[in-house]
N, C-alpha and C positions, 0 to 999 in steps of 0.2 A: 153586488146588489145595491141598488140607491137606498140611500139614509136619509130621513124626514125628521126633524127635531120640530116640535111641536113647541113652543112659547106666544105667550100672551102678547112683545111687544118685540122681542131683541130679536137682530139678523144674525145667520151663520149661516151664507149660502158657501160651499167651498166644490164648484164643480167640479177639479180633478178628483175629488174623490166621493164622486156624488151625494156631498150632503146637500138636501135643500129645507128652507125654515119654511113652516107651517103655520102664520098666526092666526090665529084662531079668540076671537074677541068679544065681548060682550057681555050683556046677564046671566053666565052661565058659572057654575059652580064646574071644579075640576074634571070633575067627569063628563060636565055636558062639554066642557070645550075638546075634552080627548073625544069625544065620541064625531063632534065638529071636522077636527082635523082628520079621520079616522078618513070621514064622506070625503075627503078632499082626495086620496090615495085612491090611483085604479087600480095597484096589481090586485091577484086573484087572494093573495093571501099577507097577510102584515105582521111579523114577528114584535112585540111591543118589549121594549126595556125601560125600566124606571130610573130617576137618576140616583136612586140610592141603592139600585144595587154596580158591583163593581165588575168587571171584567177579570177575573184573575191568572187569567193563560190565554194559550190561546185558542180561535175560537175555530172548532174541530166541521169546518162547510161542509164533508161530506155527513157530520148525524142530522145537521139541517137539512141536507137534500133527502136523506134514508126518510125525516119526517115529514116534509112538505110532498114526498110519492108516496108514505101510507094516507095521508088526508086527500090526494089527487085521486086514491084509488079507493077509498070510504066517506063518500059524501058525507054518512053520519056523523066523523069528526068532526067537530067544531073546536076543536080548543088545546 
């Protein structure tokens, strides 16, 4: 799945492994600039990580698929 790193000014595009940088600039308080970058992303759905939380194993893509098919399958999820 492509990865978006969302900062104010720094680059980290690395496309063998699909990250691309997202700046996202202006008047806007933290929020409004993640909400900024957010508009900038087509896919149908954006799993969001902050940087202070950590990765501690590794990362188990089929409970991400199990939950990205209950939200394909319950418009009411949102979150």
């Amino acid at each position: 799945m492509p990865v978006y790193l969302n900062t104010e000014h720094k680059k980290c595009d690395v496309p063998e492994f699909e990250v691309h940088t997202l700046n996202y600039e202006g008047n806007h308080e933290w929020g409004g600039r993640l909400k900024g970058a957010l508009e900038n992303i087509s896919t149908e759905f954006v799993l969001v990580m902050l940087e202070d939380f950590f990765l501690q194993g590794d990362v188990r893509s089929d409970i991400i698929e199990q939950c990205l098919g209950y939200m394909r399958n319950d418009s009411e999820i949102s979150c």
